[in-house]
C-alpha positions in Angstrom: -28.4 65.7 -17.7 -30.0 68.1 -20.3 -30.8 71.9 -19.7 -34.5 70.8 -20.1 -34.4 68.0 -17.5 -32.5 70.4 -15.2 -35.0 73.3 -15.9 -38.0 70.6 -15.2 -35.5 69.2 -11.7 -35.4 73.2 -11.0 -39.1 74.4 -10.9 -39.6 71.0 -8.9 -37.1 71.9 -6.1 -38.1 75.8 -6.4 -38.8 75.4 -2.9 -35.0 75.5 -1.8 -33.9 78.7 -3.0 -31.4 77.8 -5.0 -31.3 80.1 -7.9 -31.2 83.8 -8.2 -32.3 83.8 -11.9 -32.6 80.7 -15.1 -31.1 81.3 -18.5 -32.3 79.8 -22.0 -29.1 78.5 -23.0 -29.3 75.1 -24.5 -26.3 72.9 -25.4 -24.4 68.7 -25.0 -22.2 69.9 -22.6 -22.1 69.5 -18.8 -24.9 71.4 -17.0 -23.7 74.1 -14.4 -25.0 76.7 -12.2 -22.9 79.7 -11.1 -23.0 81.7 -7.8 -24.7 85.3 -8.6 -21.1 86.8 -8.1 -20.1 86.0 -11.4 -20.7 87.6 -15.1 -22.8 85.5 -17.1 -23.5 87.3 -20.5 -27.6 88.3 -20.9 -27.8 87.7 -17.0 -28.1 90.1 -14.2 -25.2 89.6 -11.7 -27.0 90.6 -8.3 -24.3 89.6 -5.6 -27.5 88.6 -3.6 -28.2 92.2 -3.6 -31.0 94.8 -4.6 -27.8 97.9 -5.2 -26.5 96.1 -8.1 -28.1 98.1 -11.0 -30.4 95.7 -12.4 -28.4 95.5 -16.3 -27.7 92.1 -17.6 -23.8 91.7 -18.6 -22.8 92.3 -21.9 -19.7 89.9 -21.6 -19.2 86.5 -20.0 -16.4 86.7 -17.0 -13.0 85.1 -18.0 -14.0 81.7 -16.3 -16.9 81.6 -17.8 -15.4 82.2 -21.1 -13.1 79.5 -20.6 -16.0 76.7 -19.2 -18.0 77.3 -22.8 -14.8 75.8 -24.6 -16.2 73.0 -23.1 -19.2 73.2 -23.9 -20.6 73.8 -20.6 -23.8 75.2 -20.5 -24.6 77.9 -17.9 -28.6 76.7 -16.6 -28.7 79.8 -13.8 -27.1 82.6 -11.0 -27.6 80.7 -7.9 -28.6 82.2 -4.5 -25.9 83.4 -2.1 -25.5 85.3 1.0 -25.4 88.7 0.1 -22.5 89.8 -1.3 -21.3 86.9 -0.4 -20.4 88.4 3.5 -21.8 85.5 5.3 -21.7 81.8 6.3 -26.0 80.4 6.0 -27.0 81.8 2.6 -30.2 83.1 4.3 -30.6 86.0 2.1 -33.1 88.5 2.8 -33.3 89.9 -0.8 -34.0 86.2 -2.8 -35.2 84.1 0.1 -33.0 81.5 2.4 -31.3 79.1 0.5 -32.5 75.7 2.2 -30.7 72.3 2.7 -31.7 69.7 0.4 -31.4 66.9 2.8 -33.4 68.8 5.5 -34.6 72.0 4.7 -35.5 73.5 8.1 -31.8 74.2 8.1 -29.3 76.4 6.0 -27.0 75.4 2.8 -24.0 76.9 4.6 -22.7 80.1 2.7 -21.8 82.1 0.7 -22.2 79.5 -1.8 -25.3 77.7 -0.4 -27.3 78.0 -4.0 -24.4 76.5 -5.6 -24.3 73.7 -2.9 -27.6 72.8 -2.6 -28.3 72.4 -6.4 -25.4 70.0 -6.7 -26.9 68.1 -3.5 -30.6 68.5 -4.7 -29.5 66.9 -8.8 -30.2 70.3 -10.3 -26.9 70.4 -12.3 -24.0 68.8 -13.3 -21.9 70.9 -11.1 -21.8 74.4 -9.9 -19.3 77.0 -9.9 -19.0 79.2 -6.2 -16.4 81.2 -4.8 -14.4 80.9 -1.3 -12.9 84.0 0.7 -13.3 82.5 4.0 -14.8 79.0 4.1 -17.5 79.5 0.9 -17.0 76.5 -1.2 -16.2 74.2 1.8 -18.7 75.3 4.5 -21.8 74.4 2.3 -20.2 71.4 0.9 -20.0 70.1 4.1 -23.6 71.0 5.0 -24.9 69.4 2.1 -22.8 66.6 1.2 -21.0 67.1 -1.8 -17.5 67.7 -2.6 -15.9 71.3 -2.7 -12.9 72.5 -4.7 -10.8 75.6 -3.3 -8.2 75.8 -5.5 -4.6 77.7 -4.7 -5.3 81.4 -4.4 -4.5 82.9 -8.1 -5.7 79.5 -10.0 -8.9 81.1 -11.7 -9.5 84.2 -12.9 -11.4 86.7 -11.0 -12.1 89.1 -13.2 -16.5 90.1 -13.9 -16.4 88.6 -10.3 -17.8 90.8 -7.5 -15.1 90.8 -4.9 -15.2 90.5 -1.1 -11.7 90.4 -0.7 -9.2 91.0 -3.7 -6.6 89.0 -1.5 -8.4 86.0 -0.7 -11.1 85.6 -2.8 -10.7 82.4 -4.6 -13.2 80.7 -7.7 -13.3 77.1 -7.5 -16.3 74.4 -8.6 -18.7 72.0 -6.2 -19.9 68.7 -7.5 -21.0 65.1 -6.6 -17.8 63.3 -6.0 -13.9 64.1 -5.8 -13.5 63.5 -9.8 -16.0 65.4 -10.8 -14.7 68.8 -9.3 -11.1 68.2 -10.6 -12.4 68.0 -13.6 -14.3 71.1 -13.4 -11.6 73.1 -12.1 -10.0 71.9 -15.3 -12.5 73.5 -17.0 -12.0 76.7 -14.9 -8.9 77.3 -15.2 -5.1 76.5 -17.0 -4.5 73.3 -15.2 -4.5 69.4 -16.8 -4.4 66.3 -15.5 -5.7 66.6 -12.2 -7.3 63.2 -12.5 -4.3 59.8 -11.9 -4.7 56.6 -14.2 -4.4 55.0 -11.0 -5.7 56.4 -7.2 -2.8 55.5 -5.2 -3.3 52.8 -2.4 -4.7 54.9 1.1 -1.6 53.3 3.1 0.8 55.1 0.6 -0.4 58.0 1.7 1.4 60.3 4.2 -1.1 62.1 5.6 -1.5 64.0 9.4 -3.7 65.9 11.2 -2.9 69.1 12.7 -2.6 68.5 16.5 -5.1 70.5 18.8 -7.6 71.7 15.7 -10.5 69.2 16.4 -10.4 69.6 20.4 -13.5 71.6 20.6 -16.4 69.6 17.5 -20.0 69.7 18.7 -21.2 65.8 19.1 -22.6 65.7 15.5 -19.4 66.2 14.1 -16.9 64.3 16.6 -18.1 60.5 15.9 -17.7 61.0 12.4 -14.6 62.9 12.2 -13.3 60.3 14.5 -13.5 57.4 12.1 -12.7 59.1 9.1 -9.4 60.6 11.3 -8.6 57.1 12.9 -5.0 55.8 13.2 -3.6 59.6 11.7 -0.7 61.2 13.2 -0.7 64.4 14.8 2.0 67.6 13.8 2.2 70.9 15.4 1.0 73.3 13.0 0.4 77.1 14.1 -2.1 77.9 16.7 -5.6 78.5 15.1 -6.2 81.8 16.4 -3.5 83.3 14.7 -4.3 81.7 11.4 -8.4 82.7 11.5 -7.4 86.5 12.8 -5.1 87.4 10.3 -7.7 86.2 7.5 -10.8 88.1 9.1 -8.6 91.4 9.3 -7.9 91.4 5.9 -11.2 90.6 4.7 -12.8 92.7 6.9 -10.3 95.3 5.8 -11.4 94.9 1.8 -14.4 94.5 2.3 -15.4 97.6 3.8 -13.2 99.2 1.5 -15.3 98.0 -1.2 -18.9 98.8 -0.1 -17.5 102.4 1.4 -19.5 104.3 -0.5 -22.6 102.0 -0.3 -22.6 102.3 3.2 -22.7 105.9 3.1 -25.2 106.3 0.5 -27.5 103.3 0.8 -27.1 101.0 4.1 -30.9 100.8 4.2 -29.7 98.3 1.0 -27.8 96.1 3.7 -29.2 93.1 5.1 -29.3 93.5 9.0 -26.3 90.9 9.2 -24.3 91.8 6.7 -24.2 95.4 7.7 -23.3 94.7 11.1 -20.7 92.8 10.0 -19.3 95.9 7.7 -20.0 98.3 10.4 -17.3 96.1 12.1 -14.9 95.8 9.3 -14.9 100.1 9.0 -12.9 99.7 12.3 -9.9 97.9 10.8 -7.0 100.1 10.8 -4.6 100.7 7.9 -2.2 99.4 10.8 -4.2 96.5 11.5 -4.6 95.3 7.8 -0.8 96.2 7.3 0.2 93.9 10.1 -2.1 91.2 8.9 -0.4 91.3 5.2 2.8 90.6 6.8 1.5 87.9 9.4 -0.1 86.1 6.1 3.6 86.0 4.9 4.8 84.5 8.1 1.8 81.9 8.0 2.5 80.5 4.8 6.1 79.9 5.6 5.4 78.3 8.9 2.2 75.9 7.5 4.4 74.9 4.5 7.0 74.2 6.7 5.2 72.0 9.1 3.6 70.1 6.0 7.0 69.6 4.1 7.2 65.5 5.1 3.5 65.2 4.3 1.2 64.5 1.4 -2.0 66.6 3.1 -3.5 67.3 6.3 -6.6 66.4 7.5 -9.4 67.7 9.6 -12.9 68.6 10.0 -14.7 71.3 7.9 -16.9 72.4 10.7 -16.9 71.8 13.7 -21.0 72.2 14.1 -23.4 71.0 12.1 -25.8 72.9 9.4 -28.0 75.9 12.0 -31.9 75.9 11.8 -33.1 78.5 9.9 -33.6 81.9 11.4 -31.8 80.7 14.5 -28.3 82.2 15.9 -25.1 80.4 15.6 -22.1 80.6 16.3 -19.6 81.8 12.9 -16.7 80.3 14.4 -17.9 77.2 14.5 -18.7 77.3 10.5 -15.2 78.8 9.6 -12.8 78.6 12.2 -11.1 75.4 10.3 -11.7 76.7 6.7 -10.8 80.3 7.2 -6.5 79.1 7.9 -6.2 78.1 4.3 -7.5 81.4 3.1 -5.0 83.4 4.8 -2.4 80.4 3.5 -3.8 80.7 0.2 -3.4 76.7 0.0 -5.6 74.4 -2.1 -7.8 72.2 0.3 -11.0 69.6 -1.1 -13.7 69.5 1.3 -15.7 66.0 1.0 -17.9 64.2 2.9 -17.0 61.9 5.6 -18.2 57.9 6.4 -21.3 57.7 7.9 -24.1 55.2 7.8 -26.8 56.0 5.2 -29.5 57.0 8.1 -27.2 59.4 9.8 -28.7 62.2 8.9 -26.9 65.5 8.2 -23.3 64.6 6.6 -20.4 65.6 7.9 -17.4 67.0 6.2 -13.5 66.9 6.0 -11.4 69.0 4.5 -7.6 68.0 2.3 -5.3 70.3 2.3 -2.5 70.4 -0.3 1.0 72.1 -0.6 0.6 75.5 -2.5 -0.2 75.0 -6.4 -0.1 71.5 -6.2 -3.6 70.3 -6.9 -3.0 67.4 -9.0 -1.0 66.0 -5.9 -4.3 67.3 -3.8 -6.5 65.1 -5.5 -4.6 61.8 -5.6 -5.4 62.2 -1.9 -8.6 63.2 -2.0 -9.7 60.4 -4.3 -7.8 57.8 -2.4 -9.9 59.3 1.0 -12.6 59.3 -1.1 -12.5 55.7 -1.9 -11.6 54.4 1.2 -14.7 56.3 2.9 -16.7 54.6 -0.1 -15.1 51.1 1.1 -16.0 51.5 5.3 -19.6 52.7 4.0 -19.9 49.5 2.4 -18.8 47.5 4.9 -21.0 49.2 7.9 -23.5 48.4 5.5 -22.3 44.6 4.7 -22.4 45.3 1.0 -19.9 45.6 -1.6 -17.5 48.7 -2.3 -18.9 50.7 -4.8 -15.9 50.5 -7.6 -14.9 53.5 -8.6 -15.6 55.6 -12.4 -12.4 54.6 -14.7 -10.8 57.8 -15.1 -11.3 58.0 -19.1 -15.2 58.3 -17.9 -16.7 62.0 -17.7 -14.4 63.5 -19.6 -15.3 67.5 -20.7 -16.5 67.9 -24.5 -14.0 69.1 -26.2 -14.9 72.0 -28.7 -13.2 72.7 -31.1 -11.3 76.2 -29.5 -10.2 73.6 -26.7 -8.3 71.4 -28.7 -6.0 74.2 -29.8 -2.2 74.2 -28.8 -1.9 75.1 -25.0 -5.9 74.7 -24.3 -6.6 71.5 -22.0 
């Protein structure tokens, strides 16, 4: 795709909300769109906000930096929930960010513009950020694949924080390959993509035992098939994993906007200022506590996962809400918030279904700590052998998959340098 053909794809789909602001940058490299969170040099970062001061950045963040190596070329700030506090993307500042393959419901959030211009064509791939289910919740909405990387993996400096501790950069895209390859873009790693994906039965993979008792219908066929024939382990209870994440984000987060909410709540959209009205009643105790449960946690999770490749289970457990109607948050995040508070790398990608299904359904992978190349072997082995029951419910012929010299970065000449991928 060219910057022209996506600028033309753009004002087509204008409709969906997807982007905050366009740039004029021109370029061979791959086409990306980056959540309004993040510094993009002559562009106003606007966290999905009005209180921002309205100054384009004089410098590109670190990650952004590092994806023009490549030649990547940035075509817009996409639409977000504001300041990124919130699960729909329906902003009331930029418009709701709408679902490409049904737009009478949401993207998912924070990262909805991101997600929805990946789904609706409108870029190669899009950068978003994750604090508590961002990347993965409108991945899963919208039917693409979502990257959270291992806490620490990108840079998040000229990024507007939610929570310092969890907030995590990581890319959407089309298909399991694409994101590791953009994450490689984003960041120090290499060779995230195998010669070879590894056969599915080679594969030790489990699913955590008592997380996907409670999936609304549109979730549980699905999940079903794609979950068939897995073992179950014991892995901690829930709960204890999606309380210690809130608490500290919640504690963070109202940490950050303190003086905003003393000197401009008007600025607040209704939701997001109910939810920081919450988070002021964290206690330094509480958030303490909650440091030292996430300690706990990751011991525990890693050691339930030590004889195992990944775990498996469902990104929601609910599908994509109307828009403008209530819903429930837990039902978004209460399986993508644990690996926050872990700080483990997970893919969220879409699971089987028949082409008239309707809204896709998502699964999330999720890795041992810093080991994404291991991550994606998984992934693209899931991702394949969803490809190949596709097929077959169809009665045609599996789709064989892109050779892994295919869709390679550009290299310019800066990457080529000793060290650089």
């Amino acid at each position: 795709m060219t910057p022209a053909e996506a600028r033309v794809r753009i004002r087509q789909r204008s409709g969906l909300n997807a982007f905050i602001s366009l740039t004029d940058e021109d370029g061979q490299g791959p086409v990306v769109a980056v959540k309004d969170l993040v510094d993009v040099r002559g562009t106003v970062t606007t966290a999905g906000s009005r209180l921002l001061p309205a100054v384009p950045a004089e410098d590109d963040a670190p990650v952004i930096a590092r994806m023009r190596q490549f030649g990547c070329v940035v075509i817009g700030k996409t639409n977000l929930h504001e300041w990124a506090f919130g699960l729909t993307s329906e902003n009331p500042h930029y418009g709701p960010v709408r679902n490409p393959l049904d737009p009478s419901r949401v993207a998912g959030g924070s990262s909805g513009g991101s997600a929805a211009a990946v789904a609706a064509g409108l870029c190669d791939w899009a950068l978003g950020t994750d604090t508590g289910g961002s990347i993965r919740v409108p991945a899963a909405l919208c039917g693409v694949v979502g990257f959270k990387p291992t806490v620490g993996t990108v840079d998040t400096e000229g990024v507007v924080p939610l929570s310092r501790t969890l907030d995590t950069l990581g890319p959407l895209a089309p298909d399991v390959r694409g994101a590791a390859r953009a994450l490689e873009m984003m960041s120090e790693l290499t060779g995230l993509v195998p010669e070879r994906i590894p056969p599915r039965e080679r594969l030790r993979i489990a699913v955590p035992e008592g997380w996907d008792d409670d999936l609304r219908p549109e979730i549980e066929l699905a999940w079903r098939a794609a979950s068939e024939g897995l073992p179950r382990i014991p892995l901690p209870e829930r709960g204890r994993l999606v309380d210690c994440g809130r608490t500290i984000l919640f504690a963070e987060a109202a940490a950050f906007h303190r003086r905003r909410l003393e000197r401009h709540a008007e600025g607040f959209g209704a939701d997001v200022l109910a939810l920081l009205r919450q988070a002021q009643q964290v206690s330094r105790e509480e958030y303490r506590a909650a440091l030292l449960e996430q300690s706990r946690l990751r011991l525990e999770v890693e050691a339930a996962m030590q004889d195992w490749d990944a775990l498996l289970l469902p990104a929601t457990r609910g599908p994509a809400p109307r828009i403008g109607a209530a819903h429930d948050r837990g039902l978004l995040s209460d399986t993508t918030r644990p690996f926050n508070t872990t700080g483990q790398p997970v893919i969220a990608l879409p699971a089987p279904l028949p082409d008239d299904a309707g809204l896709p359904v998502g699964v999330q992978v999720v890795g041992h700590f810093g080991e994404e190349g291991r991550l994606v072997q998984v992934a693209l082995a899931l991702e394949a052998a969803f490809a190949a029951r596709r097929a077959s419910a169809a009665g045609g012929e599996t789709p064989i998959p892109h050779r892994p010299e295919q869709d390679r970065p550009p290299r310019s000449e800066a990457a080529q340098r000793p060290g650089s991928l």
